[in-house]
C-alpha positions in Angstrom: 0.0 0.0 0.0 1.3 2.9 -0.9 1.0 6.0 1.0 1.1 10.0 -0.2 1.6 12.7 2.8 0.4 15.9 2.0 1.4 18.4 4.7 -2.1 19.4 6.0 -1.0 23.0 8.0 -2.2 25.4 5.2 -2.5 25.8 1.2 -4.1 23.4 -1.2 -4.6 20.7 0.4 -7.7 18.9 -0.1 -6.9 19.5 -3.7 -3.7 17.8 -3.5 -5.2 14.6 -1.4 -7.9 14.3 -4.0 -5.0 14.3 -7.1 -2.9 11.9 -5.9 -5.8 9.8 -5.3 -6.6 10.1 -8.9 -3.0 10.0 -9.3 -2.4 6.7 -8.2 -5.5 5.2 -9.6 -4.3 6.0 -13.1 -1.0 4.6 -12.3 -2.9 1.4 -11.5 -1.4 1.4 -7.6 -3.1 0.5 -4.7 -2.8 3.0 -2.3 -3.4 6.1 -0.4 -3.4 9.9 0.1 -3.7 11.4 3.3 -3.8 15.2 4.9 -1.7 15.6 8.0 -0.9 18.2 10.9 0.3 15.9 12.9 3.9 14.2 13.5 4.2 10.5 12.9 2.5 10.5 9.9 5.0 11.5 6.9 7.7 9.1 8.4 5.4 6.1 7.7 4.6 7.2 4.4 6.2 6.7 0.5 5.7 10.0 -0.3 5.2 14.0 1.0 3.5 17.1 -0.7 4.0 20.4 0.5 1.1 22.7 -0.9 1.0 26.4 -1.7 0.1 28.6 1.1 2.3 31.6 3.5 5.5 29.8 3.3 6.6 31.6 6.8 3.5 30.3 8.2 4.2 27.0 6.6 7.4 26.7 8.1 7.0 27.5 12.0 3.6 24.4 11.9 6.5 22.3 10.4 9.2 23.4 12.5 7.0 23.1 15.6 4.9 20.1 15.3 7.9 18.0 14.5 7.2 17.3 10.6 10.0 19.1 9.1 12.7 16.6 10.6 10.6 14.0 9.0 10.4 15.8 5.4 14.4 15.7 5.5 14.3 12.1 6.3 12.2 10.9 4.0 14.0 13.0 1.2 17.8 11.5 2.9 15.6 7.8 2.7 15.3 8.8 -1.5 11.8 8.8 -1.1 10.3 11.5 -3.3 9.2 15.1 -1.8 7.4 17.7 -3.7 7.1 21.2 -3.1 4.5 23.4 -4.7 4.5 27.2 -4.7 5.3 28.1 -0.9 6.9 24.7 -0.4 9.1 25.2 -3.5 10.3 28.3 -1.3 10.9 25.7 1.8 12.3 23.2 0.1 15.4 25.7 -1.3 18.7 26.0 0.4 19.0 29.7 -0.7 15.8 32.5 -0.2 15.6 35.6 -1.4 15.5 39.1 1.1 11.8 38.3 1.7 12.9 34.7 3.1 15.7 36.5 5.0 13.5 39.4 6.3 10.5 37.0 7.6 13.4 34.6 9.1 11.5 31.8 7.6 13.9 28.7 7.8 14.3 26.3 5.2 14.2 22.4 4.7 17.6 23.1 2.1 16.8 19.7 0.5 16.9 21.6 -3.4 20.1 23.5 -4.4 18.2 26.1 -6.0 17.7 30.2 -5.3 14.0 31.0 -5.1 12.5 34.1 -5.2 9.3 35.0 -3.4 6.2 36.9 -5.1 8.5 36.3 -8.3 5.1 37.3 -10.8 3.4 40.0 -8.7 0.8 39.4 -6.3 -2.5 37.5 -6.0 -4.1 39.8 -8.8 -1.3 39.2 -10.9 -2.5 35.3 -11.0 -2.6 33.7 -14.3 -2.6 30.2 -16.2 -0.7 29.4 -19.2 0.3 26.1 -21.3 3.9 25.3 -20.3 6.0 22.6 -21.5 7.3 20.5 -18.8 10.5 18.2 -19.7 8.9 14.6 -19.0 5.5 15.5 -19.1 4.7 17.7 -22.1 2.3 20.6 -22.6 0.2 21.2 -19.0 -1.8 23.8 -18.2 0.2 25.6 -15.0 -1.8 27.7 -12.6 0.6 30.3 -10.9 -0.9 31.8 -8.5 1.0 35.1 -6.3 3.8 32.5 -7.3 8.0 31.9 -6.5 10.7 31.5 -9.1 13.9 29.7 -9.2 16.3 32.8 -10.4 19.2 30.0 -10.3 20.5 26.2 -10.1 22.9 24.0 -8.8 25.0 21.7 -11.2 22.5 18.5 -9.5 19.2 20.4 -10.4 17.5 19.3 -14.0 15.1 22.1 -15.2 12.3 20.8 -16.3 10.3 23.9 -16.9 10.5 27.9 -17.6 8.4 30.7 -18.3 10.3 34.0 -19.2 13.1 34.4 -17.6 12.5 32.4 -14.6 12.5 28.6 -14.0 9.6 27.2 -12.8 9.5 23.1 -12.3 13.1 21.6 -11.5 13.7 18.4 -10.3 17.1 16.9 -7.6 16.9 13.1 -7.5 13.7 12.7 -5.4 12.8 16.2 -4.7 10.8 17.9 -7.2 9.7 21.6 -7.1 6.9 23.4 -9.0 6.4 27.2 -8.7 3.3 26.6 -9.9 -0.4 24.7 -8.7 -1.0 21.2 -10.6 -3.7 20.7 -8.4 -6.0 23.5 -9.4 -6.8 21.4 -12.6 -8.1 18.0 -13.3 -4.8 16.9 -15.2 -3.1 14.1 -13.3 0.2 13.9 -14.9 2.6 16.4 -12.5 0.9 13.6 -9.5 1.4 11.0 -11.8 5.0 11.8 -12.6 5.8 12.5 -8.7 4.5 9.1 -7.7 6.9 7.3 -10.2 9.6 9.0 -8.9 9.3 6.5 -6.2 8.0 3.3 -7.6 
């Protein structure tokens, strides 16, 4: 049985339960996906989501309720970790000033530079088609969204937009500054769950 964490403190993340769900029915793979607060529940699990939301907010729940240290484990295990919007920003080993100024502290599992608020703010939302390396054309919701401005030599970029790169990918951990699930297209889930199968 395989089992997907999605970090329940703030963000998506009913939406996130419900694709990896679908996610793993595609994929023909009896399993799970379950929203958790709590600490004991991501170490017993094949996989970890960490949804959009405030990523300082984000940060102190993890931090405090234990479920960080068990993020980094599971990632040090080579079990695969996503990050989407704020928990691209978390899962970075380099912030921006924002990061800095907020103190937020980082899981550093990524060797990648993100910067916060990278498109604008929440009226400055938008969706476009965007051609992800492994999945092909999806339609990418960014919403008040991050940006990786740079990448170490381990990180594969599997996406831009402009300038900015958007989806990048280190062994098991995959980042998305984007929201794959604000749309009924399984593939970003689908391609997550392989990562570990």
């Amino acid at each position: 049985m395989y089992r997907v964490a999605v970090v329940g403190v703030q963000g998506d993340v009913e939406e996130h339960v419900i694709s990896a769900r679908r996610a793993l029915e595609r994929l023909g793979i009896k399993g799970e996906a379950v929203a958790t607060r709590k600490h004991g529940v991501v170490s017993k699990s094949d996989a970890v989501i960490i949804p959009g939301g405030e990523s300082t907010t984000i940060s102190k729940l993890i931090f405090r309720e234990g479920i960080a240290e068990e993020i980094i484990q599971l990632a040090r295990d080579g079990k695969p970790v996503m990050g989407t919007c704020a928990g691209l920003i978390l899962l970075s080993m380099h912030g921006d000033e924002q990061v800095e100024k907020t103190k937020t502290k980082l899981l550093g599992l990524m060797d990648i530079w993100v910067k916060r608020n990278a498109f604008g703010r929440q009226r400055e939302s938008f969706q476009i088609k965007l051609d992800i390396k492994g999945i092909g054309p999806f339609d990418a919701v960014f919403i008040r969204a991050p940006a990786i401005t740079k990448v170490g030599k381990d990180v594969e970029v599997l996406a831009k937009y402009d300038e900015f790169i958007v989806a990048a990918k280190q062994q098991n951990i995959l980042g998305l500054a984007f929201h794959p699930e604000l749309t009924p297209d399984t593939r970003v889930h689908e391609f997550f769950i392989e990562m570990g199968t």
